[in-house]
N, C-alpha and C positions, 0 to 999 in steps of 0.2 A: 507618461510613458505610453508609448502608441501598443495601442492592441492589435495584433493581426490577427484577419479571418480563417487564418489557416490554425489559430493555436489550440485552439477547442479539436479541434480535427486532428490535431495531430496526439493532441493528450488521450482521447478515445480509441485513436487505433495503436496505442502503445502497447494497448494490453494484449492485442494479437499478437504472438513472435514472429507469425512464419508473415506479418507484412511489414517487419522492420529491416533498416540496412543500415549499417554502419560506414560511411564511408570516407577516404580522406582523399586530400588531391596534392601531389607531390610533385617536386620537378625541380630541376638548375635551377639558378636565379635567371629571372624575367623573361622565361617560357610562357609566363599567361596563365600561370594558375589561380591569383587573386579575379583577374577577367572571367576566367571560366566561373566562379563563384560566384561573381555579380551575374552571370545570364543564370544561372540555376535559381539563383533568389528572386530576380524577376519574375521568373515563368511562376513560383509559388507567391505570386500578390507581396513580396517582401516589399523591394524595393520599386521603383517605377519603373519600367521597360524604358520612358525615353532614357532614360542618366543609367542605364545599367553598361557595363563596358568601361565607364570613364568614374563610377559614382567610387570603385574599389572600397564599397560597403563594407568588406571585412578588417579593411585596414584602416580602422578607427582610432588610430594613436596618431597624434599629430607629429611623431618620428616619424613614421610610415609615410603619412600623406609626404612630409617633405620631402624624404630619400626616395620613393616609389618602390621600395620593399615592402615586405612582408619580415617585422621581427616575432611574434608570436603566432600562436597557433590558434584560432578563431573557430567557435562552435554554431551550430547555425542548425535545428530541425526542421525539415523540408514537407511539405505535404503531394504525391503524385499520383495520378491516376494512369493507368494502365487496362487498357479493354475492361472501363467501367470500376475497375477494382482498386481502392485506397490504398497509399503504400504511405510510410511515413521513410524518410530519410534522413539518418543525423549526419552531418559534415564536418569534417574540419577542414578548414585552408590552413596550410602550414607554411614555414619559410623556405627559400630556397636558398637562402646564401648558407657556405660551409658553417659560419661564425656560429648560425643558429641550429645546427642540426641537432640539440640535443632537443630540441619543443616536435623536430620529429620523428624521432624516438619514443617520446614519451607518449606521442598522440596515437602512433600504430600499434602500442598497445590494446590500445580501445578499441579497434575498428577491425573490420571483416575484411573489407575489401579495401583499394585503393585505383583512384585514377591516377595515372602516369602521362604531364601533358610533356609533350616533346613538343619545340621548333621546330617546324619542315626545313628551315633550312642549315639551321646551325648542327639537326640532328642529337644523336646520344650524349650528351657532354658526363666530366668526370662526376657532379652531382647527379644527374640523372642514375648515372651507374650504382654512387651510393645509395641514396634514397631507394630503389629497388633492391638493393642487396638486404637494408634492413627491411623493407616490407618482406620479403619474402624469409629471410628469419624469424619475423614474429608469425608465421605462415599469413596473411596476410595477401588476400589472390589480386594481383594487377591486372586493371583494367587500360587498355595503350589510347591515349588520345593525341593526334596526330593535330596541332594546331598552327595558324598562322598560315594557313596553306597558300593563300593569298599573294604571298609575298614568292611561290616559285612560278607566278605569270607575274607581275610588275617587276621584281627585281632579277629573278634569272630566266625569266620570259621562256619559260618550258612550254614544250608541246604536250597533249593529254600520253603520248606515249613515256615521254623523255618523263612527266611527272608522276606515272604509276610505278614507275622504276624505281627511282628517289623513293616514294613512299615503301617498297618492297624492299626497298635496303635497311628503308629505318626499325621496319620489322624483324625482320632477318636477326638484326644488331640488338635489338629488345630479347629476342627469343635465345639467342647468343646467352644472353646476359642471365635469362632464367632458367638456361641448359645449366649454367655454372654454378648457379647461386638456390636454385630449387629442391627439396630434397626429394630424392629419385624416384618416389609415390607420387609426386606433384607432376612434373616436369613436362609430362605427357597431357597433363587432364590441364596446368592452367597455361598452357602455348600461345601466343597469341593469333589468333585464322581468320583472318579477315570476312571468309566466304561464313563464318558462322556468327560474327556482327559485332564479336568482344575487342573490336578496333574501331574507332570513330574519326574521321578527317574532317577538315572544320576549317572555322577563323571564328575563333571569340569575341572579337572586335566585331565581326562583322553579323553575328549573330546566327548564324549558320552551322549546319555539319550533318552527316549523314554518316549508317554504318553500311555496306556493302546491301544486306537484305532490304535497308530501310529504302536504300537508292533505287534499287531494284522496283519497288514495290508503289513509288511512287515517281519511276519513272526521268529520272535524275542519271547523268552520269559528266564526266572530267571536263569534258566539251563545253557543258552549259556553266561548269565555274572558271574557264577561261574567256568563254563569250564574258558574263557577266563582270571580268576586272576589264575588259579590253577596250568599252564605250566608256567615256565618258558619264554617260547617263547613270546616275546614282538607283534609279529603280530597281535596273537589273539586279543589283544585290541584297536589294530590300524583297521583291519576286523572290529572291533562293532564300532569303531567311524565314518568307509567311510560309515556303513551300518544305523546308528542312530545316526546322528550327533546332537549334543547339541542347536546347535543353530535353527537348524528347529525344532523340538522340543517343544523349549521354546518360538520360534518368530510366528510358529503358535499356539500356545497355546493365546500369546498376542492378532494375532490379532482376535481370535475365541469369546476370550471369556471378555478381558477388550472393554469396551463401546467405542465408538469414541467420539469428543467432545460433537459434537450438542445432540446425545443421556443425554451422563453426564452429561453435565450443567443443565439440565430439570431437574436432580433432587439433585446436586451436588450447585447449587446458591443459591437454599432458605434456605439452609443450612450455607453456607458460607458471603452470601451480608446481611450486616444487613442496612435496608434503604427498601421504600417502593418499592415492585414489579411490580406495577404497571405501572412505570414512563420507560420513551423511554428508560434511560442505562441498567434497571431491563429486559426487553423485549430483548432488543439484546442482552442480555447476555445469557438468556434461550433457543435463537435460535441459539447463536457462531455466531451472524450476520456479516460477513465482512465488508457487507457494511454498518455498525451501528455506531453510537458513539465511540471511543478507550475508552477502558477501560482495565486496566491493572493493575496486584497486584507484586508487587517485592517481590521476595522473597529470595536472594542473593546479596549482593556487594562487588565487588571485586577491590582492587585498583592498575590499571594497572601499573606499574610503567612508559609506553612511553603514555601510551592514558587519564589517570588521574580516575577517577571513574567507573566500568563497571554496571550495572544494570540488575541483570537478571531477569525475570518472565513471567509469562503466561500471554497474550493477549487474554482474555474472548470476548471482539467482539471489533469490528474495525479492522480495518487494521496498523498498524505501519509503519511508515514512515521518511525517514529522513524530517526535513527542519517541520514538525509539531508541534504546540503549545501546551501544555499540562496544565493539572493543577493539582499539587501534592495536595492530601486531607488533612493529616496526616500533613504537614509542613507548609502547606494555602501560595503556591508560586506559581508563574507562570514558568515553565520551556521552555528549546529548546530542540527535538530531533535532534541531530549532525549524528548520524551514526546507522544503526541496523542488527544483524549480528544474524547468529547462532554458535553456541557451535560443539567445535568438538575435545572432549578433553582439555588442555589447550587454544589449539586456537581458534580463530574466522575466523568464513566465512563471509564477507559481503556480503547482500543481500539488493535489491532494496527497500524490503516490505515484511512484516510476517504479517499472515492473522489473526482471532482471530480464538482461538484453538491449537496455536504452541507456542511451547517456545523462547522466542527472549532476546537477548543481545545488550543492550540501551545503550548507549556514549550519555553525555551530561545533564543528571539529577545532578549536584553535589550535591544537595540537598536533594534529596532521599536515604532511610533509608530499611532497611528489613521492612518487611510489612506493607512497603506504597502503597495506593491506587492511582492508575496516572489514571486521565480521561481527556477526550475529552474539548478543552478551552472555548468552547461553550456552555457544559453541567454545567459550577462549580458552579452552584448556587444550582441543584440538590442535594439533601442531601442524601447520603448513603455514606459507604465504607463498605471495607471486611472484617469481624468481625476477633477479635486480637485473635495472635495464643495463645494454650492454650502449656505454656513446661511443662513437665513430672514432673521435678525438677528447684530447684533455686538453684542463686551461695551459696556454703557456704563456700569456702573455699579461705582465703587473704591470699599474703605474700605482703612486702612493698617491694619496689624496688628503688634503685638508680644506675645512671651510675657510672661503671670503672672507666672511666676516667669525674670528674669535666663540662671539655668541653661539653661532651655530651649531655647534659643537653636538651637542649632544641631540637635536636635530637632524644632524647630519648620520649619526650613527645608529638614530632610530628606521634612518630612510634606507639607507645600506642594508639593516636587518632586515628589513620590508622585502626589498629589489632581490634579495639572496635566498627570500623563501619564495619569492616570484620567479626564480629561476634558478634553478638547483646549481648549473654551471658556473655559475659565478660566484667566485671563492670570495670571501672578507674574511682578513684575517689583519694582526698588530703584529708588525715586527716591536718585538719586546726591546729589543737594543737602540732602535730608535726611535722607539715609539708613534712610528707611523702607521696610519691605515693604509693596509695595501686590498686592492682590487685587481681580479686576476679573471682573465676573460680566453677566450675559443680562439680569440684573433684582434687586431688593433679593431676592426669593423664594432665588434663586439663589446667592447670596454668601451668605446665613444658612445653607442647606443646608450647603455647604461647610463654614460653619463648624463647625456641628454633627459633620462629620464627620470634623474635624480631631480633635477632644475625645472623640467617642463611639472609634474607631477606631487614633488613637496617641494620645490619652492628652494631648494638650495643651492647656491651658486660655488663651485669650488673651485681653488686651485690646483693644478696635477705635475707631477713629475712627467718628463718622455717616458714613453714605453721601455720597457725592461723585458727584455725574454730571458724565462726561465730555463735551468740548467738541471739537469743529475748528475753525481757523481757515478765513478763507477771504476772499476781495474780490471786489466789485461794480463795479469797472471797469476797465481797462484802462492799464498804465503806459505812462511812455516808459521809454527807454533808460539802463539806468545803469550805471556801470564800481566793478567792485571791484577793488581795487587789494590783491595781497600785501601780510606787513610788511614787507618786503624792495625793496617797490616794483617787481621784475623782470617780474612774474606781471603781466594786466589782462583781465579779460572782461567781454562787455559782454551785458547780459541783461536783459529786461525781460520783464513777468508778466500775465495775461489770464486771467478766468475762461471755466472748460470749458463746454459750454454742457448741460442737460439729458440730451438723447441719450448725450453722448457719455458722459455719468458712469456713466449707465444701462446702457451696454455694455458700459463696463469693471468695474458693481458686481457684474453676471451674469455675466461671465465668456466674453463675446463673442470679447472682445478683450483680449489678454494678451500680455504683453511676448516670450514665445518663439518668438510667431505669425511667418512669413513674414509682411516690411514689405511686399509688394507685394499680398496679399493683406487684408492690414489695412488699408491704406491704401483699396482698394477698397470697404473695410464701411465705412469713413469717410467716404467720399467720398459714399457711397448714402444712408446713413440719418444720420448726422450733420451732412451739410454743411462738409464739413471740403476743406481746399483738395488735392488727390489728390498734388503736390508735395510741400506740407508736412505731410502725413500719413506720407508715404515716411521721413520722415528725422526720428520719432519715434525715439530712443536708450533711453529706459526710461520705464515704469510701476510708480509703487510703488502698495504695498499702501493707503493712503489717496486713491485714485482721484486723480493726479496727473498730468500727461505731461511728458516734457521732450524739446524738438523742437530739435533742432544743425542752425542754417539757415548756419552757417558751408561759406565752401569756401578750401581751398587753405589755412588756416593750417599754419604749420612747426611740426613737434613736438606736435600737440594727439593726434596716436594713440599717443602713448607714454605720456599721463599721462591719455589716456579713463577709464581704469578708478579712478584718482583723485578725478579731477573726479565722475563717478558716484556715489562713497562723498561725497564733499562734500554735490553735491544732495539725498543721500537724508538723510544729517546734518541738512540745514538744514530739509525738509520734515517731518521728526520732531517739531520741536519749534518753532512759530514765534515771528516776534518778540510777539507781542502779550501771551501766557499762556504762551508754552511751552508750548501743545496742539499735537496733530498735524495737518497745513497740510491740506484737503481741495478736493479741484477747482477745480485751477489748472493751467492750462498755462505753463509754463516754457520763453522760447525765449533759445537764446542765438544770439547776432547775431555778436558778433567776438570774435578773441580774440589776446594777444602771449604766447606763453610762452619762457623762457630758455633757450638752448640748451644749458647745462649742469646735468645730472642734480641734481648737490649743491643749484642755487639754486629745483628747483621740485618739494621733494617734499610730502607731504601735510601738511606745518608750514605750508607758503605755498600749497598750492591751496587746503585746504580753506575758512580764513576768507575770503578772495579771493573763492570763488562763494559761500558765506555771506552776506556783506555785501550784494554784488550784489545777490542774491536778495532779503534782508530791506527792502532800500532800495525795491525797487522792490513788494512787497505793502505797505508803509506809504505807497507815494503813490497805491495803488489803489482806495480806500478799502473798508481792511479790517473785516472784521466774524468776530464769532465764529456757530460754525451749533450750534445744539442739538439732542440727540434727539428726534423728538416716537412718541407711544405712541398708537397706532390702537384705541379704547373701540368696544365693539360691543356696548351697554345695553339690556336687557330688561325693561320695566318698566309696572304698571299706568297704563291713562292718570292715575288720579287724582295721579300723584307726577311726572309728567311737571317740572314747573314747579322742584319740588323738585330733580331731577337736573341742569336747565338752570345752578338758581342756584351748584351745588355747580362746574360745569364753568366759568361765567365768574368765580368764584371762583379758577380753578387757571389761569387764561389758557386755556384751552379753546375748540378752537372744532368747532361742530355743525354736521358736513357730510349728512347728510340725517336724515330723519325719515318713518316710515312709522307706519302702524297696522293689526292686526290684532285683529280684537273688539276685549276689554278692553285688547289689551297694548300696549302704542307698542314700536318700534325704533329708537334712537337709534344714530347712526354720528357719532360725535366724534373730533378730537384733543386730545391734550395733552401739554405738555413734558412731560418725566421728571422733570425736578427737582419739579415740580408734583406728581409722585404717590405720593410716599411716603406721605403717610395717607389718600390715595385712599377704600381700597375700607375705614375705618371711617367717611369722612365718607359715600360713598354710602349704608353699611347705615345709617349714623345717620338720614340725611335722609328715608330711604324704607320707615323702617321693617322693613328685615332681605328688602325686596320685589325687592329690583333683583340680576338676575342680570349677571355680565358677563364679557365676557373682551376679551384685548389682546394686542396684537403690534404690532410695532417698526412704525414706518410712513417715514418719514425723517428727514433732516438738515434745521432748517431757520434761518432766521437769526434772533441774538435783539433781541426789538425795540428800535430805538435807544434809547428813554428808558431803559431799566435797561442798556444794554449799558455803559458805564463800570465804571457799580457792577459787575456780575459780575466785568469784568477784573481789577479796582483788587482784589475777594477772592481771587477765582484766583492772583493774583501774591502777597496777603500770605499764604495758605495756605501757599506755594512757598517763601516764604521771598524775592522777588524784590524789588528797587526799588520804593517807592509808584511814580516817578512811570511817564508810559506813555514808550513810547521813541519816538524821534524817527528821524525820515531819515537827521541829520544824524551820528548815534552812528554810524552803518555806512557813513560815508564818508569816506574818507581825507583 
């Protein structure tokens, strides 16, 4: 395992907080963020400056090298010097494609700041937008790096005026973005102002960039990176990289203007620790205290194949240590810390101890999970953890899988268990009716990865079903009342079903409002921004994870608090899987009106609750008129006007529909949606149509309903898929 000279240097200045920096680098897909990581690792003796640019050191998965993405999120502690003075830098590269976006979630967690690399010429794209909207939710201050600059003298042969413009646009549209997305305490202080250096222009390829002061200071301005693409002569750009080299640059830029811990955490906890602040782990978290209680949030695992689980995350206070007692929150276990090390690309560096405020790599948690909360074995009676991450999107998209070869079998489902704790996003689950393994991914991109990585990494080759996109059920109006009756006839409740309205899905899909919340306090968010009756808000009983609610308008029944927790596992049963497809029921309120239960334990246990509110339930979304909701995919199409026309026909082709249209010079911008089911050959019919001219990118946009003329046909497949009844089910099947 190679040792670098910087690892010793970096382990000794951990213990400083105010010379640490957390930081990630974010961006669309193949804006240059992996590039930018290779020149950073170079300038700290990682890797060799000749091969940095093309080595894409971070992307160490042999998926990666083949596709030229980025599917995980890669750790890497940097050593810098700045007017003589050590600075240590932890990094993550993260991915840019939509598929992956929850490895960037997870990773800005952990970090202070963030670089933001933009194409000069492709500008703000729809990822771009995201990835800034969650760095700046987890407060999280971006830093703007302006790269590829390169390419607006060779390909749109700009003059130094026409190219300061360009760059003053893409600012403008970044500052746009953090007007909107910044909370109103921020918005002012993290701006992006070129004249103050927290903006960097560049070419990572080419190993070069400056910030406005930097250029200044040594004499550099637009001119001399126009000269330098305009010869032939390859020197000239080797001159602007020994003269503004990329990484001083961007690594003073990090540490000028992203926060050090003890700053951030002041205001980066009360945003993140949901649990009182008051109490001693709340306290040493707000100060980074070393010498405070261990507290610590995972937010990667990685399953070593010689060392058995890795844990990576940020240590908010305490000190980490091997041979220390812990207590996971989120699994309610007691752990041993075995080993603790820092990241340095694929490998680890072991170290004695990581202090809080640095990112550390944990042996010995088997138990632990991506954002889990690990604290001090002292403190576990304490009540808080770190509030659950929010992802952009959810999976919608299964195929079934089985091994090759028979054998494999239980191989195959030990690798899947692996792959699903390596990536939280990715669902494994057995449909029990058919007994297949299904694999449920962010996007087709995403379940192929996978795959691949089942094969490349344990070794198993399988076969797959075509992709399947997932459905929710759901209804357009409002039932009466109807009684399910046990088989025992003892049991009777009466329940009728109503869809949620907008708002309220919307609180519950962000994460407003959650079922552990005080009801008087939720019922208040209810009552304000939903419209919801402040009564019947109070005596909401649970939220499931498919934005659901179920409201107990019952008073005075005998015996209904002894088999609450019963009837609860019934609702959540029945909402799992509805009557229509058997997909999962989304945004509906469930309210139950009355209820008779048995006064003897034997005659109402979960044999006779469960079908009872089953029935109920089913009876009364078939007389609501049900419908299924489908994924739809947010298209953000870059495309010469001449092919405009081209794109249009390809998108009412896929049901598609075109929510605005701009133009810039030659280029139009199109803002479409489209089902998923629609886009599986997508982006070969757009390169087909436009000639290899259309750039694009996508992100989950929502649920919507599918139109009634094919809505039969889909169900009538969905069920023969399943294995279910042709015909559809009736009222009359779930009533006694």
């Amino acid at each position: 395992m190679p040792k670098y000279k910087t690892s010793e240097q970096v382990l000794s200045l951990m213990k400083d907080r105010t010379r640490v920096r957390n930081i990630g680098i974010i961006a669309h897909v193949d804006h240059g963020k992996t590039t930018t990581s290779d020149q950073l690792l170079a300038a700290s003796g990682i890797i060799s400056p000749k091969v940095a640019g093309e080595a894409l050191a971070l992307d160490y998965l042999s998926v990666e090298q083949q596709r030229g993405i980025t599917v995980k999120a890669a750790n890497v502690s940097l050593y810098h010097e700045v007017e003589g003075k050590g600075y240590v830098i932890n990094l993550i590269d993260t991915p840019g494609h939509v598929d992956f976006s929850g490895r960037v979630t997870r990773s800005l967690r952990v970090l202070d700041g963030s670089i933001v690399v933009v194409d000069s010429v492709e500008g703000v794209m729809t990822q771009t937008e995201t990835v800034l909207r969650q760095s700046l939710e987890e407060r999280v201050r971006p830093i703007l790096f302006v790269n590829k600059v390169d390419r607006l003298v060779k390909e749109l042969k700009l003059g130094p005026q026409e190219m300061m413009q360009k760059l003053m646009d893409i600012i403008k549209e970044v500052n746009n973005l953090i007007n909107i997305y910044a909370e109103p305490e921020l918005k002012e202080k993290w701006s992006i102002n070129p004249t103050l250096g927290n903006v960097v222009f560049g070419s990572a390829k080419d190993r070069w960039g400056f910030s406005i002061p930097m250029a200044q200071k040594k004499g550099i301005n637009m001119k001399h990176v126009i000269d330098a693409y305009s010869t032939t002569d390859k020197t000239k750009i080797n001159e602007l990289a020994s003269q503004v080299p990329i990484n001083e640059a961007l690594l003073d830029a990090v540490i000028k203007f992203v926060p050090n811990p003890v700053d951030a955490q002041k205001y980066r906890i009360p945003k993140i620790w949901k649990g009182d602040l008051d109490n001693e782990l709340a306290k040493a978290m707000l100060n980074a205290d070393p010498n405070g209680p261990v507290v610590m949030m995972i937010t990667d695992m990685k399953v070593d194949p010689h060392a058995g689980l890795v844990a990576t995350g940020r240590v908010f206070s305490g000190t980490i240590r091997p041979g220390s007692e812990v207590w996971l929150v989120n699994a309610k276990a007691p752990q041993k810390v075995l080993q603790v090390s820092i990241y340095m690309g694929q490998f680890r560096e072991l170290a004695d101890e990581i202090p809080a405020g640095n990112i550390a790599a944990v042996l010995g948690l088997e138990r632990a999970r991506s954002g889990e909360t690990l604290i001090d074995m002292r403190f576990k009676d304490l009540q808080g953890s770190f509030e659950k991450l929010h992802y952009v999107s959810e999976p919608v998209v299964t195929i079934a899988v089985e091994p090759k070869n028979p054998k494999d079998l239980t191989k195959m489902i030990d690798a899947l268990r692996k792959l699903s704790i390596e990536d939280p996003n990715l669902v494994v689950k057995i449909n029990e009716e058919t007994g297949e393994y299904l694999l449920s991914g962010m996007g087709f991109l995403h379940v192929e990865v996978s795959l691949q990585l089942l094969k490349d990494n344990y070794g198993v080759d399988v076969v797959t079903t075509p992709p399947i996109v997932v459905y929710r059920e759901s209804i357009r109006n409002k039932s009466e009342v109807f009684e399910g009756k046990s088989p025992n006839k003892h049991n009777k409740f009466y329940i009728s079903v109503e869809p949620l309205n907008e708002k309220t899905v919307e609180l519950i899909s962000n994460g407003t409002i959650k079922e552990d919340m005080d009801s008087k306090e939720m019922a208040k968010i209810l009552r304000d921004q939903a419209e919801w009756d402040y009564d019947e808000a109070k005596k909401i009983i649970a939220i499931d994870e498919n934005v659901n609610v179920l409201v107990d308008m019952t008073s005075g029944v005998q015996h209904l608090r002894e088999i609450i927790d019963t009837m609860l596992q019934g609702y959540r049963l029945a909402m799992r899987e509805g009557p229509l497809a058997h997909e999962p029921i989304r945004g509906v309120k469930v309210v139950l009106h009355d209820a008779v239960i048995h006064e003897d334990p034997a005659h109402r246990g979960p044999a006779q609750i469960y079908p009872a509110v089953r029935n109920a339930i089913f009876a009364s979304l078939l007389m609501a008129r049900p419908t299924l909701l489908e994924p739809l995919q947010k298209l953000d199409i870059r495309v010469p006007m001449e092919f405009v026309g081209n794109v249009t026909a390809v998108l009412s082709r896929k049901r598609g529909k075109i929510l605005n249209m701009t133009q810039s010079g030659s280029v139009a911008r199109v803002l479409a949606e489209i089902p998923v089911s629609e886009s599986y050959e997508l982006a070969s019919d757009l390169r087909g149509s436009t000639g290899g001219r259309a750039f694009w990118g996508t992100e989950f946009s929502k649920w919507a309903p599918v139109p009634d003329s094919i809505l039969t046909d889909v169900i009538l497949k969905i069920r023969e898929r399943k294995g279910l009844p042709k015909e559809l089910p009736k009222v009359e099947d779930f009533l006694s």
